[in-house]
C-alpha positions in Angstrom: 40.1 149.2 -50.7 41.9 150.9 -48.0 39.5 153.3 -46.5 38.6 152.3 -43.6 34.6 151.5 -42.8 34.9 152.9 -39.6 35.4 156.5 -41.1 31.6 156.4 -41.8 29.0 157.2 -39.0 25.6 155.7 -40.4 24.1 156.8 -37.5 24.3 160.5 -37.6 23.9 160.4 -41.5 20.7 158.4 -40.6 20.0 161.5 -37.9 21.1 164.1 -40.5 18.5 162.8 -43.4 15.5 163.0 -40.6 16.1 166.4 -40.1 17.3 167.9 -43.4 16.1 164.9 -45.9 13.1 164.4 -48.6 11.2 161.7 -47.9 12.7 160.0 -50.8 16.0 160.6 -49.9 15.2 158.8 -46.3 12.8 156.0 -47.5 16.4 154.6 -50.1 18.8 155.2 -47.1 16.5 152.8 -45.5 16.1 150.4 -48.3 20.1 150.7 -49.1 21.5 150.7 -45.2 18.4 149.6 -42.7 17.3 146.7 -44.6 14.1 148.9 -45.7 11.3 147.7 -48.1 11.6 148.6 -51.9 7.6 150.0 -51.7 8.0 152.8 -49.6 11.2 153.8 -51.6 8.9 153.5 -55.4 5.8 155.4 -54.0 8.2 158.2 -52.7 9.8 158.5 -56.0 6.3 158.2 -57.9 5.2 161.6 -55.9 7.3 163.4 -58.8 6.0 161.3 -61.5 3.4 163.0 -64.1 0.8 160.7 -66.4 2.8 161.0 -69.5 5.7 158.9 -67.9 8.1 161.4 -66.8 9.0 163.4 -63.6 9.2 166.6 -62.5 8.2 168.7 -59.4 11.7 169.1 -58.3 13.1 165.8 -58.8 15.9 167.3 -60.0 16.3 169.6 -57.1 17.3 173.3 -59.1 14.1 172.3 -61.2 11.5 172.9 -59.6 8.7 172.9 -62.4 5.9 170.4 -63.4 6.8 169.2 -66.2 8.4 166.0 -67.4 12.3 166.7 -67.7 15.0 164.8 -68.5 17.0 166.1 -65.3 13.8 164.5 -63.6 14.4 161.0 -65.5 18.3 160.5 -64.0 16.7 160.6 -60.6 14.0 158.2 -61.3 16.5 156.2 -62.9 19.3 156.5 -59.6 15.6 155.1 -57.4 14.8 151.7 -60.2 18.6 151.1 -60.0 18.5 151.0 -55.7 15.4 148.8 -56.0 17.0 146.0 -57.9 16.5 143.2 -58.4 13.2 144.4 -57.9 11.6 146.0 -60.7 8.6 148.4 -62.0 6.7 148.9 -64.4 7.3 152.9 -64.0 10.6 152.2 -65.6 9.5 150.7 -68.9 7.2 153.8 -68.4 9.9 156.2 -68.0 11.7 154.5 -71.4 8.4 155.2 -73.3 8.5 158.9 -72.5 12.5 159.5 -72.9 11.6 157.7 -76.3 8.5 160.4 -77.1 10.5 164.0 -76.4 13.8 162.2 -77.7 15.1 164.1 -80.9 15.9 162.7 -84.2 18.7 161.9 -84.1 18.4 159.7 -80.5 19.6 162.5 -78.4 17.8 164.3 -75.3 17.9 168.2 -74.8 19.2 169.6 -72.2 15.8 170.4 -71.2 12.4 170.5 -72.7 10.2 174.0 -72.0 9.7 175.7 -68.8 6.5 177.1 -68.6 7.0 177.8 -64.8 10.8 178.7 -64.3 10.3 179.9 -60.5 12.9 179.0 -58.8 14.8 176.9 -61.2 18.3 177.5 -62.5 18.8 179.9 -65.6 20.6 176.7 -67.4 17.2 175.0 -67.0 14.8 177.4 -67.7 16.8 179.2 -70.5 18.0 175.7 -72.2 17.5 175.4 -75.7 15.3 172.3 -76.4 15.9 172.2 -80.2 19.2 170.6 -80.1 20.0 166.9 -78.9 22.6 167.5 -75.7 25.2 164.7 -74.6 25.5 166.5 -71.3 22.2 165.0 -70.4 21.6 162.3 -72.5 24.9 160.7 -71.4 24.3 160.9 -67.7 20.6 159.9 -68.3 21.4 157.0 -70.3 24.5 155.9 -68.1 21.8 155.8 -65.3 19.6 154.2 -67.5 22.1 151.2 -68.1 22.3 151.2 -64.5 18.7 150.3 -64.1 19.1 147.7 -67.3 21.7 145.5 -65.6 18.6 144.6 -62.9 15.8 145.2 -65.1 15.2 143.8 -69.0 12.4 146.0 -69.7 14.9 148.8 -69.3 17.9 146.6 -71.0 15.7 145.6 -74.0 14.1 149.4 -74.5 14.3 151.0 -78.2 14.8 154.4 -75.8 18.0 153.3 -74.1 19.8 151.4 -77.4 19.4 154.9 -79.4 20.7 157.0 -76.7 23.4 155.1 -76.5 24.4 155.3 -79.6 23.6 159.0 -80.4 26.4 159.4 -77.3 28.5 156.9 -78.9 28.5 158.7 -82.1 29.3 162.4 -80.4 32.1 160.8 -78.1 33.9 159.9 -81.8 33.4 163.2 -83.2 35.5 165.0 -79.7 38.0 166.8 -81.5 38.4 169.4 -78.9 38.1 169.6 -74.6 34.5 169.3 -73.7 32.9 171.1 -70.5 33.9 168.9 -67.8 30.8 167.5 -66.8 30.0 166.7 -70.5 33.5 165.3 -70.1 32.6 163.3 -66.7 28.8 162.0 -68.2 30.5 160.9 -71.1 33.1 159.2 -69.5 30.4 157.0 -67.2 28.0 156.3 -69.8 30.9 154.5 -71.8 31.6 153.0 -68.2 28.1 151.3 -67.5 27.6 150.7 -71.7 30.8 148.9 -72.0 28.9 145.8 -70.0 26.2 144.8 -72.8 28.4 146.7 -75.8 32.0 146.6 -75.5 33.2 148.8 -77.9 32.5 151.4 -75.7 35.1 150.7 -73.6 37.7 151.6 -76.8 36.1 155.1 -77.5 37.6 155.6 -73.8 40.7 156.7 -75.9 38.4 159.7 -77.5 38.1 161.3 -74.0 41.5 160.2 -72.3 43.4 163.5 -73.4 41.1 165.5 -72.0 41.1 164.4 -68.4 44.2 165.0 -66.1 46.0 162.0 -64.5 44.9 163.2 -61.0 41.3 163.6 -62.2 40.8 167.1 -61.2 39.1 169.4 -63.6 37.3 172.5 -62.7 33.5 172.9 -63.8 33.7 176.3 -66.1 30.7 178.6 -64.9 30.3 176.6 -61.8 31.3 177.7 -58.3 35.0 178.9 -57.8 35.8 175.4 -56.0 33.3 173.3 -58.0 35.6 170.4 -59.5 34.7 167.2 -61.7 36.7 164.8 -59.5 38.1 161.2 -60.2 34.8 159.5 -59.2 32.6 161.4 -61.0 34.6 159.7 -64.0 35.0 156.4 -62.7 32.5 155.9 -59.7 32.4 152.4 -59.9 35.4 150.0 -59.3 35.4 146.8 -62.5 34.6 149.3 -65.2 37.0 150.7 -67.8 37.2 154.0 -66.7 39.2 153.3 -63.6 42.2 153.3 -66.2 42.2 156.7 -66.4 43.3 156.8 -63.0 46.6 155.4 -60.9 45.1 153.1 -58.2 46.2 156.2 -55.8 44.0 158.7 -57.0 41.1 156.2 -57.0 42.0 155.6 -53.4 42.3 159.0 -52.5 39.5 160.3 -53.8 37.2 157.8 -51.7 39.1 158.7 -48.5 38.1 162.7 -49.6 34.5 161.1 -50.1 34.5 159.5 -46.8 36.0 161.8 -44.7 33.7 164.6 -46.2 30.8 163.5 -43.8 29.6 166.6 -42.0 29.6 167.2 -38.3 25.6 167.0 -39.0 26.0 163.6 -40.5 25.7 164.9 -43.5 27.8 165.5 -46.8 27.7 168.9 -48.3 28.1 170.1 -51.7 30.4 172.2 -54.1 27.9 174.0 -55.7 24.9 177.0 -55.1 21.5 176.2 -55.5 18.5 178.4 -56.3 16.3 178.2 -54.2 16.0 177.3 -50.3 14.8 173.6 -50.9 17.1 173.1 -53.4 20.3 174.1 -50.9 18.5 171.6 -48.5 17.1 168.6 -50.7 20.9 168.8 -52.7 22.0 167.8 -49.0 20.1 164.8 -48.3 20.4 163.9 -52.1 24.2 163.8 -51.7 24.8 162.2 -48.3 22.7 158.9 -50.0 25.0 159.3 -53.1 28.0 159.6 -51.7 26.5 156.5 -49.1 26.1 154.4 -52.7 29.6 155.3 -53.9 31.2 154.4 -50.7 29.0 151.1 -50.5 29.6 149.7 -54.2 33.9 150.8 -53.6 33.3 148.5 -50.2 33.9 151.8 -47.5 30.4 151.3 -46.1 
């Protein structure tokens, strides 16, 4: 890896996350990068957590309702995956309720109802929850395979097994270019699957047309310089999906990620929000994600 370490100040993203940071988003930068305890991290996650098993309450920062949502379950997942190899019970949890609002045929919806829509974003509020979605369920369950390699509740889970291959099934019927993020969740849920079922590496060759050799690829309806980007195909180095991309781009890409720190400390991000906590929480989420990319491609 030849970014260099010292491009990163974890100082002033530590400064920037105690002025601009959820507590969640400060309580894994100390787990991750201060040597922190895994407690504080699990009972600042299990603020957004509701008694059926899911989270909501702005988890997912542009959706701010209640109510159990999948975009609510990849950020629960992102916290059991930090923890490791420390586990919960909460994630087994989490498995029994993506299991419960799943849809026949083993896929999530973009989003279940929104009885309160203030302030979340029209593609949340307005989803259709009818149809199974392999935006979401792909990102979801890549996250969820995450959490499995350090947890065998999650690995052993009806839930994650029929996700899986409900996204398995709709990456062999692509027969045209997806939206780029379905495009980009696809691609890393074949990544972290391809570790317990390896012929999810080959369906690789499904989504290969469809994603340019420098990885750029511009999110339709998003902002006007709102890109999918090589690692948000191939964030993690070992996997398969770093064929897709020349060593180069790879490497270039984590120099754009580490040189994108903020004169705050923090890292911004390509895309509006929709509402004022949002444009801030999006912040502190992103400066600890792009902290855990950097880490696990050995920049931090």
């Amino acid at each position: 890896m030849t970014v260099d370490a010292g491009t990163v100040d974890l100082t002033a993203a530590s400064d920037f996350l105690a002025g601009a940071a959820r507590v969640l988003d400060r309580r894994r930068f100390d787990l991750l990068f201060d040597h922190g305890p895994v407690e504080p991290v699990l009972a600042a996650v299990d603020a957004y957590r509701n008694p059926d098993g899911g989270y909501g309450w702005g988890l997912e920062p542009d959706l701010r309702s209640r109510t159990s949502q999948p975009g609510g379950a990849l950020h629960a997942f992102q916290v059991f995956a930090d923890v490791g190899p420390a586990s919960t019970d909460r994630a087994r949890e989490l498995c029994d309720w993506l299991a419960a609002v799943s849809l026949p045929d083993g896929g999530l919806p973009f989003a279940l109802r929104v009885p309160d829509p203030a302030a979340c974003a029209p593609f949340w509020a307005l989803a259709d929850g009818s149809r199974s979605s392999l935006q979401i369920t792909a990102i979801v369950a890549a996250a969820g395979h995450r959490s499995a390699a350090r947890d065998v509740a999650v690995a052993g889970h009806p839930w994650l097994d029929r996700a899986t291959r409900y996204c398995l099934a709709a990456v062999r019927d692509v027969h045209s270019a997806p939206h780029a993020m379905e495009l980009a969740f696809s691609a890393q849920l074949l990544d972290a699957a391809a570790v317990r079922i390896p012929q999810a590496a080959g369906l690789l060759d499904r989504l290969r047309p469809y994603i340019p050799a420098d990885g750029l690829l511009r999110v339709a309806g998003g902002a006007e310089d709102e890109f999918m980007r090589p690692l948000d195909f191939a964030p993690l180095p070992g996997g398969p999906t770093r064929s897709l991309f020349g060593r180069d781009v790879v490497e270039a890409d984590l120099r754009r990620l580490a040189e994108g720190q903020q004169a705050d400390g923090g890292w911004a991000v390509d895309f509006g929000s929709y509402s004022p906590a949002a444009t801030l929480e999006w912040r502190g989420h992103r400066t600890v994600e792009a902290l855990v990319l950097l880490q696990a491609n050995g920049a931090v």
